[in-house]
N, C-alpha and C positions, 0 to 999 in steps of 0.2 A: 821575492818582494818582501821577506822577512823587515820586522825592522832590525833585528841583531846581528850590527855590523860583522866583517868576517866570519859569518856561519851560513855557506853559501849548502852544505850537503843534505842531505835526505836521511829521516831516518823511517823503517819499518816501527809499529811501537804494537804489540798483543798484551793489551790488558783482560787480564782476570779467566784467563782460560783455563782454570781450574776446573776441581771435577764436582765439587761443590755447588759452582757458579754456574756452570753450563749445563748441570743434571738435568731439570729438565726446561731447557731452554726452546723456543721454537727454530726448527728447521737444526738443530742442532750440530749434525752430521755433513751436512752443506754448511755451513758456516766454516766448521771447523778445515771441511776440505780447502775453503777457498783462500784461510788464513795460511795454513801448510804448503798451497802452491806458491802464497805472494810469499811466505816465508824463502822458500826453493828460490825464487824470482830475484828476491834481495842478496840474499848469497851469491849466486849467479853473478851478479852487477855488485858485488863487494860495496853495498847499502847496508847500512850497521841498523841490525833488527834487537830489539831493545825489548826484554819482556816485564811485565808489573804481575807482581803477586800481589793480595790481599790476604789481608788477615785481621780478625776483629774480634768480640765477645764469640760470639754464633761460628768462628770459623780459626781453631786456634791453630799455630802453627805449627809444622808435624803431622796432624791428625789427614785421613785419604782425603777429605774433602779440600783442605787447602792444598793439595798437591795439581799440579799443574795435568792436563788430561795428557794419555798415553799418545795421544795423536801425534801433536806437536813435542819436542824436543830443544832445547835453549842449547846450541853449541858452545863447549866451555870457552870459546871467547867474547858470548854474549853476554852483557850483563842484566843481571835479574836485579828489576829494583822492589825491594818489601814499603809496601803501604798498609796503612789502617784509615784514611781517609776516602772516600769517592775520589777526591781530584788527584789522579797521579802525582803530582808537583808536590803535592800538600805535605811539608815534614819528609822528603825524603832526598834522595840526590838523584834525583833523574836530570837534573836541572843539569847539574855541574857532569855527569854522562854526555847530556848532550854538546854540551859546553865544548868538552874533550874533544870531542867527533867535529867540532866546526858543525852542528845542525842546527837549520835555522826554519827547515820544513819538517813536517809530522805526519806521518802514511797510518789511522788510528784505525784499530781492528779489535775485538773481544766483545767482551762483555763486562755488565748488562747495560743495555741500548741507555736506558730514561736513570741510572745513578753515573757508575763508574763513566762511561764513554761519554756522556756528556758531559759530566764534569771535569775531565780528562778536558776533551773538547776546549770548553770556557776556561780552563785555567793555564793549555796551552797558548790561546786566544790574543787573551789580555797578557801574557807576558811577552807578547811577540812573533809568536811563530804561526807559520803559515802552516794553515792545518787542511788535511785531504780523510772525509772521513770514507771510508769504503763503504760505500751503500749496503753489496750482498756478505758483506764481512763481521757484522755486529748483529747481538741478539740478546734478546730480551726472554723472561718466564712469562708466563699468564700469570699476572695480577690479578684479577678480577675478583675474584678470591675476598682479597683485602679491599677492596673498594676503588681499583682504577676504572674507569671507564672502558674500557678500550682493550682487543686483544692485540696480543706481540706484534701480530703484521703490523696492526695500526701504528704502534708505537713507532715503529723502523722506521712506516713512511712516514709518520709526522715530522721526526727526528732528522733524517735523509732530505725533506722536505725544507724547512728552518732551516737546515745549516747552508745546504743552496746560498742562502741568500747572505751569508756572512760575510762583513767586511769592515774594515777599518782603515786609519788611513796608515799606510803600510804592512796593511796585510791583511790575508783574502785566505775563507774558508771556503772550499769546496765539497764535494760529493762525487764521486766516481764507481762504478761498478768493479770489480776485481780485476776483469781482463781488461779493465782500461787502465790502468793504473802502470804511470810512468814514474821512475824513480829519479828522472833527472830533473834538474834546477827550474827548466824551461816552463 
């Protein structure tokens, strides 16, 4: 139901799975499992999984922290796309990636739940594509720290919660668990 005519296919997208980002992440270890299955899942079904690295003042490029964690692996015909913004799209070519691949849906998995994924999220949103975020697939740190309200669970499910309810006219955000998560157009 994308509105981006001729871009009927599916893509996997793991933003910020670095070792940085997900140090201490909640539920960390399950997360990342359940990214490396749907990863296995998309290959399987030849779904073009599409990974974003980040990099910024706090996370220069090179250094162990911006390096992607040992779990997961980008096979050399994945491409990695380099961001300095939250919103993957933001200044980089993910766009015209997807462009390439005919994808017109977004399967959104990584990290962290309340910057990167949501803004990822809303920026796939509004330029058209139909977005599936995976509920047990994104994670968030404890804030609280700095002044959020709320621990990581809450975050997920608020997040998981909201996006539910996402739609516009030609195109519809969803919410699925991992082992629901189908890669075709349907």
């Amino acid at each position: 139901m994308t509105t981006l005519e001729g871009r009927p296919h599916t893509a996997l997208i793991v933003v910020d799975a670095q070792q940085q980002v997900v140090a201490d992440a909640w539920d960390r270890d399950g997360v990342l499992g359940r990214i490396a299955a749907l990863v296995d899942k998309a290959r399987n079904e030849q779904v073009p999984v599409i990974w974003v690295q980040h990099s910024d003042d706090n996370m220069a490029v090179g250094t162990d922290g911006w390096q992607l964690v040992p779990e997961l692996s980008p096979a050399e015909s994945e491409p990695l796309v380099h961001k300095r913004y939250g919103d993957s799209f933001e200044d980089t070519d993910l766009e015209s990636v997807l462009a390439e691949r005919g994808v017109g849906r977004l399967v959104v998995t990584g990290a962290q739940t309340d910057a990167c994924i949501r803004s990822t999220l809303h920026g796939a949103f509004v330029r058209g594509y139909d977005t599936t975020l995976v509920a047990d697939a994104h994670t968030t740190e404890d804030l609280r720290q700095w002044g959020v309200p709320v621990s990581p669970e809450q975050v997920i499910a608020h997040t998981n919660e909201y996006w539910t309810w996402s739609e516009a006219p030609g195109r519809t955000g969803d919410v699925k668990p991992a082992f629901e998560i189908d890669f075709g157009t349907g």
